[in-house]
C-alpha positions in Angstrom: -0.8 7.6 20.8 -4.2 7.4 18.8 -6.7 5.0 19.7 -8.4 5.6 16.6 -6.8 5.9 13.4 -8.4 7.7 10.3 -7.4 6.4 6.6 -8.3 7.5 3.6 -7.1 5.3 0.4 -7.1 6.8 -3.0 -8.5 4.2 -5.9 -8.0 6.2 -9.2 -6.6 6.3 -12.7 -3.4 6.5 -13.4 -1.4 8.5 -17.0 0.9 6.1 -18.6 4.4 6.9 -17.5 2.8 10.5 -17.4 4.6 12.1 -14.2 3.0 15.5 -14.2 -0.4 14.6 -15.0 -0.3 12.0 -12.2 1.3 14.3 -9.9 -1.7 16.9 -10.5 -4.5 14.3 -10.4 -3.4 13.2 -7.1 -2.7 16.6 -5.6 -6.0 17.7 -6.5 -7.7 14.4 -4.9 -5.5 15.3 -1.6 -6.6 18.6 -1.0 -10.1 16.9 -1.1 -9.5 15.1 2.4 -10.2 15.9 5.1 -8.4 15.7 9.0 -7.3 11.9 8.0 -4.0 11.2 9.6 -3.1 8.6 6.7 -3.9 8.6 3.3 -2.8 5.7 0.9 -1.9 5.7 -2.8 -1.6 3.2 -5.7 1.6 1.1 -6.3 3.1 3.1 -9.0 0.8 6.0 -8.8 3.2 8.5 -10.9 4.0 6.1 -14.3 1.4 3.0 -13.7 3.0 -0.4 -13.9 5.7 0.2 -16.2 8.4 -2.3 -16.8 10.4 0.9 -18.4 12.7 1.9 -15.6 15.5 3.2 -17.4 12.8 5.9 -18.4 10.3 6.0 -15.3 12.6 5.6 -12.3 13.8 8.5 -10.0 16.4 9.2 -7.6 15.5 9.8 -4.1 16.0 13.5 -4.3 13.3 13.3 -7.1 10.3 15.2 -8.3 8.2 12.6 -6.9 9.3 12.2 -3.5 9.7 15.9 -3.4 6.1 16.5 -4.0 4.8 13.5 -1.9 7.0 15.6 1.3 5.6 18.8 0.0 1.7 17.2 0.0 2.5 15.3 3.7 3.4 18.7 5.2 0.9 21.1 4.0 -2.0 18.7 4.4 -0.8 17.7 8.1 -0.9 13.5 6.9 1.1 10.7 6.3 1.0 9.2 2.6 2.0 5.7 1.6 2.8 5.6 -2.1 5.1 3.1 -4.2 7.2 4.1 -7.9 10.5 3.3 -9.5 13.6 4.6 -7.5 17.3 4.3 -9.3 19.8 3.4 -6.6 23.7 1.7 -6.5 22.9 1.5 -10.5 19.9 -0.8 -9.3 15.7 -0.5 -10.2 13.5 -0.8 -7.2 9.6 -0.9 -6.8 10.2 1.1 -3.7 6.9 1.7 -1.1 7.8 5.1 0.8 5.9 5.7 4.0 6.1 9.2 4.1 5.5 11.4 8.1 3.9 14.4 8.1 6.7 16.4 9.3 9.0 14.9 6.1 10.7 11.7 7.5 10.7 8.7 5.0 10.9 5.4 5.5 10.7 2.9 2.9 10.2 -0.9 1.6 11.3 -2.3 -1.8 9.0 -4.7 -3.2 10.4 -8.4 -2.5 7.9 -10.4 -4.3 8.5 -9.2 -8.3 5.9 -10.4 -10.6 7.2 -12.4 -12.9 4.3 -12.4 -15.7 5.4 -9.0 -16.5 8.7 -9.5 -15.8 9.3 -7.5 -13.3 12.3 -9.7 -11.8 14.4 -8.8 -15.3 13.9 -5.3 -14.6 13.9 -4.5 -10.9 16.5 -6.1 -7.8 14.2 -7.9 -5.4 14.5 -6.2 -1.4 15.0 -8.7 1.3 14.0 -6.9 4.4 10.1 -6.1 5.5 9.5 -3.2 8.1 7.3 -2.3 10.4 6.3 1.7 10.6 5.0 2.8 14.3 3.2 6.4 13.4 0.6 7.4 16.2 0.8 4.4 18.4 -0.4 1.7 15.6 2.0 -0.8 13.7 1.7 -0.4 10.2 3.2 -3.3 7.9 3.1 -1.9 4.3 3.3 -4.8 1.3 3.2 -4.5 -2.0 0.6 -6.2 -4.8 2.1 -9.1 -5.5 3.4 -10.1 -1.8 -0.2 -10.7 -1.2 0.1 -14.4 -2.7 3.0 -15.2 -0.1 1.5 -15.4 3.5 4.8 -15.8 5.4 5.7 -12.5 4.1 3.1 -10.8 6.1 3.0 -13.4 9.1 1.9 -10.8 12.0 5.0 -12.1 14.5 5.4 -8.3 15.8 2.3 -7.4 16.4 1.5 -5.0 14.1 -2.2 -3.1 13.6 -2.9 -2.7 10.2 -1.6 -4.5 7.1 -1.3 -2.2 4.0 -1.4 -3.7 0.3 -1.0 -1.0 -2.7 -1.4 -2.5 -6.0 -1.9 -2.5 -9.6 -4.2 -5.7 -9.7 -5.5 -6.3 -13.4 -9.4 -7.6 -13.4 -9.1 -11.1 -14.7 -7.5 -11.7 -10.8 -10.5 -9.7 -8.7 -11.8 -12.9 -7.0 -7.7 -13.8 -5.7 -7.3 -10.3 -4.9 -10.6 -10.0 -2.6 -10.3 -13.6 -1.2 -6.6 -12.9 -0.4 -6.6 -9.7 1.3 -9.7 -11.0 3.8 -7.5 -14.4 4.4 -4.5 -11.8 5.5 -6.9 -10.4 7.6 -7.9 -12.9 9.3 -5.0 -15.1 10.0 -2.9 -12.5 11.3 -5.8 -10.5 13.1 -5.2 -7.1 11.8 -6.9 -4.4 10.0 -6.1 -5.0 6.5 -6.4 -2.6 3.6 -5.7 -3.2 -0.2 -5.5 0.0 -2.4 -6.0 -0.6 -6.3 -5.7 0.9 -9.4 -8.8 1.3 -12.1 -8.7 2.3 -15.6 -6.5 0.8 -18.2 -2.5 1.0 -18.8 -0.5 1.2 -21.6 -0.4 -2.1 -21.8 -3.6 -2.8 -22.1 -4.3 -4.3 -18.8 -7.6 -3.8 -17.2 -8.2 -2.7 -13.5 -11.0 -3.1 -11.8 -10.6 -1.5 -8.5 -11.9 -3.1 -5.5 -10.2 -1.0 -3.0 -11.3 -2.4 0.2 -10.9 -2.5 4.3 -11.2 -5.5 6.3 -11.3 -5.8 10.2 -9.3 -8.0 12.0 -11.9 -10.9 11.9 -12.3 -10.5 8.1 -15.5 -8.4 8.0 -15.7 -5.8 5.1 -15.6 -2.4 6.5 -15.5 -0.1 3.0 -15.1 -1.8 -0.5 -15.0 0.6 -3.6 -16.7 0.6 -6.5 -15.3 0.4 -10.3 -15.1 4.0 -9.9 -12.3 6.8 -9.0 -13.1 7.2 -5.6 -11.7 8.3 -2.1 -12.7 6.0 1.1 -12.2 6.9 4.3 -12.3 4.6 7.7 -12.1 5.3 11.3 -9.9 2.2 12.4 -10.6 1.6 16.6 -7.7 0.3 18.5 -10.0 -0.8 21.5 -11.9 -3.4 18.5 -8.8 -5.0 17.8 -7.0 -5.3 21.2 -11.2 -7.0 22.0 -11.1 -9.7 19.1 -7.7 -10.7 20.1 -8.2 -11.1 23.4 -11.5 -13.2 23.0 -9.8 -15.6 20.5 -5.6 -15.0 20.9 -4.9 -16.9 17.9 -1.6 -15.2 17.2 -0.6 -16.8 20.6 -0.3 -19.8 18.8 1.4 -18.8 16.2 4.4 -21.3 14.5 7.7 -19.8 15.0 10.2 -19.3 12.1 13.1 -17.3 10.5 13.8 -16.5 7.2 16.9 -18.0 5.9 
């Protein structure tokens, strides 16, 4: 168990449906960073947001998960990364959380946008997760879950809330006021990882990579800029805001039907 957790998150162009050249930015960006024990990519960091899956998605045996094992090995971290993954003849915006030693385990994106049509062209998962690595709780979401706050509700007690997204500009102000509101209502270190640059679609991303603490404070925001950020996330802060005000004790109670 660490009682202080060190993340770096990765805000950065991304090649149109461009594998390779993705693969190499990233790598190169990696090598970069130093001792962090988890490092955090854009959704769709290999194609950008492409509703092409018949030409983007991979198996699980794939070049992409191959290399994001390869890079979480070699460089001693664990990497959070999302990209189209062909299963049972189904398309899934799948988030891998990937240990340094190789394990994977992974989330498929239940929220599908549906101004891009993402629900035509991916199946919808049903389950959420919760990843224990070091002694913290990770919950790992992706981009568009952030509009549905019951999808995130902290009921297990988890540490830090992880969004990856490809967030175009005209949203920003939604995408900042969002994240800190996660923050705060379910007391956890929250982190939202964006995109900049513009896809092949001609969407505009603005960045805005950013860390909140558990009482909604800004602890790193990016730039419109490629960038790395790192933050050294303190166990002993958040177990000290909840105990002064244990909101989450009184918490509403709820299943998903």
């Amino acid at each position: 168990m660490k009682d202080k957790l060190k993340v770096s998150f990765i805000q950065s162009y991304i090649d149109w449906q461009d594998v390779e050249a993705n693969i190499t930015r990233f790598s190169k960006i990696i090598n970069r960073i130093n001792d962090s024990d988890l490092v955090i990519l854009p959704e769709m960091f290999n194609t950008g947001f492409s509703m092409n899956p018949s030409e983007t998605a991979e198996l699980m045996s794939g070049k992409t998960i191959s290399w994001m094992i390869e890079s979480a090995k070699n460089n001693n971290i664990a990497l959070i990364a999302s990209l189209a993954i062909f299963e049972n003849n189904k398309y899934y915006n799948r988030l891998l959380f990937v240990f340094p030693h190789g394990k994977i385990e992974y989330y498929d994106k239940k929220h599908l946008f549906i101004l891009s049509d993402e629900h035509k062209n991916f199946e919808s998962g049903d389950e959420v997760i919760t990843i224990d690595y070091l002694g913290w709780k990770i919950k790992p979401l992706i981009c568009y879950d952030l509009r549905f706050p019951v999808w995130a509700r902290n009921t297990e007690g988890y540490d830090l809330l992880v969004y990856i997204a490809n967030w175009p500009t005209p949203r920003r102000e939604q995408w900042l006021a969002l994240l800190k509101a996660r923050a705060i209502e379910n007391q956890s270190f929250t982190i939202g990882v964006n995109r900049i640059g513009t896809d092949g679609n001609n969407y505009h991303y603005s960045g805005d990579s950013i860390a909140y603490n558990s009482i909604g404070g800004i602890m790193l925001k990016a730039d419109n800029k490629e960038d790395v950020m790192t933050v050294n996330l303190q166990k002993a802060e958040l177990v000290k805001n909840r105990e002064y005000f244990p909101v989450l004790n009184d918490k509403d109670n709820f299943k998903f039907v």
